[in-house]
N, C-alpha and C positions, 0 to 999 in steps of 0.2 A: 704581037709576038705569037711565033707557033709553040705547039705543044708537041713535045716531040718525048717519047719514052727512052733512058739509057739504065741499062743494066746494069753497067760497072756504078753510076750513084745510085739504083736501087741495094744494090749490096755495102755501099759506102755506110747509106742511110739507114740500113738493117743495122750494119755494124755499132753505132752511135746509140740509136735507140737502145741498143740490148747492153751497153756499157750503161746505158744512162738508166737502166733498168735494174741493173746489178747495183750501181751508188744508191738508189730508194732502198733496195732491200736490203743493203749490206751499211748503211748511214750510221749507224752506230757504231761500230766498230773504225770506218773510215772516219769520224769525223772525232772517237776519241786516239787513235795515232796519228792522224796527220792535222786535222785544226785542233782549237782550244779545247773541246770534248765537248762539254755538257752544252754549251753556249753557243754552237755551233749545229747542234743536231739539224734547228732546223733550215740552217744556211743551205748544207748538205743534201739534205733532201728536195729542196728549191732547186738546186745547181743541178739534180737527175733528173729534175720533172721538165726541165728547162731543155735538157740534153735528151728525152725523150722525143720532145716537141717538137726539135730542131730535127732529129732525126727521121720524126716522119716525114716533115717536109720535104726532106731530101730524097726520100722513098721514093715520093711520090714528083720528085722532079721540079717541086712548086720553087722553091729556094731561089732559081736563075730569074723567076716571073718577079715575086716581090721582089727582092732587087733589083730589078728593074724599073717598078714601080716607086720605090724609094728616091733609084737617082732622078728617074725622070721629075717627081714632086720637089727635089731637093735644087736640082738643076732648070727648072723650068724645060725641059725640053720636047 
């Protein structure tokens, strides 16, 4: 598989990361209005570090490789 650079998921991926960037710093607040509060804090902060990670992947165009790599392991092909 080639490696090809696109700019529209470099900005997709920017996008995500910096949402999932804003959930780390803003986890308190988000995780006592929308989940359980206290019991959740650190769900919340998992779920942006998560959403960070994903997001660089995507930056960086890697996202279309591992999956690929996935189905092909999953699928023998």
């Amino acid at each position: 598989m080639e490696y090809t650079f696109s700019l529209g998921w470099m900005f997709a991926g920017l996008a995500i990361a910096i949402v999932g960037g804003l959930v780390v710093i803003f986890y308190r607040q988000i995780a006592e209005n929308m989940a359980n509060g206290v019991s959740s804090y650190e769900k919340v902060k998992l779920f942006g570090v998560i959403a960070i990670v994903v997001g660089l992947l995507i930056t960086a165009n890697l996202h279309t490789f591992l999956l690929g790599l996935l189905v092909n392991l999953l699928f023998k092909r």
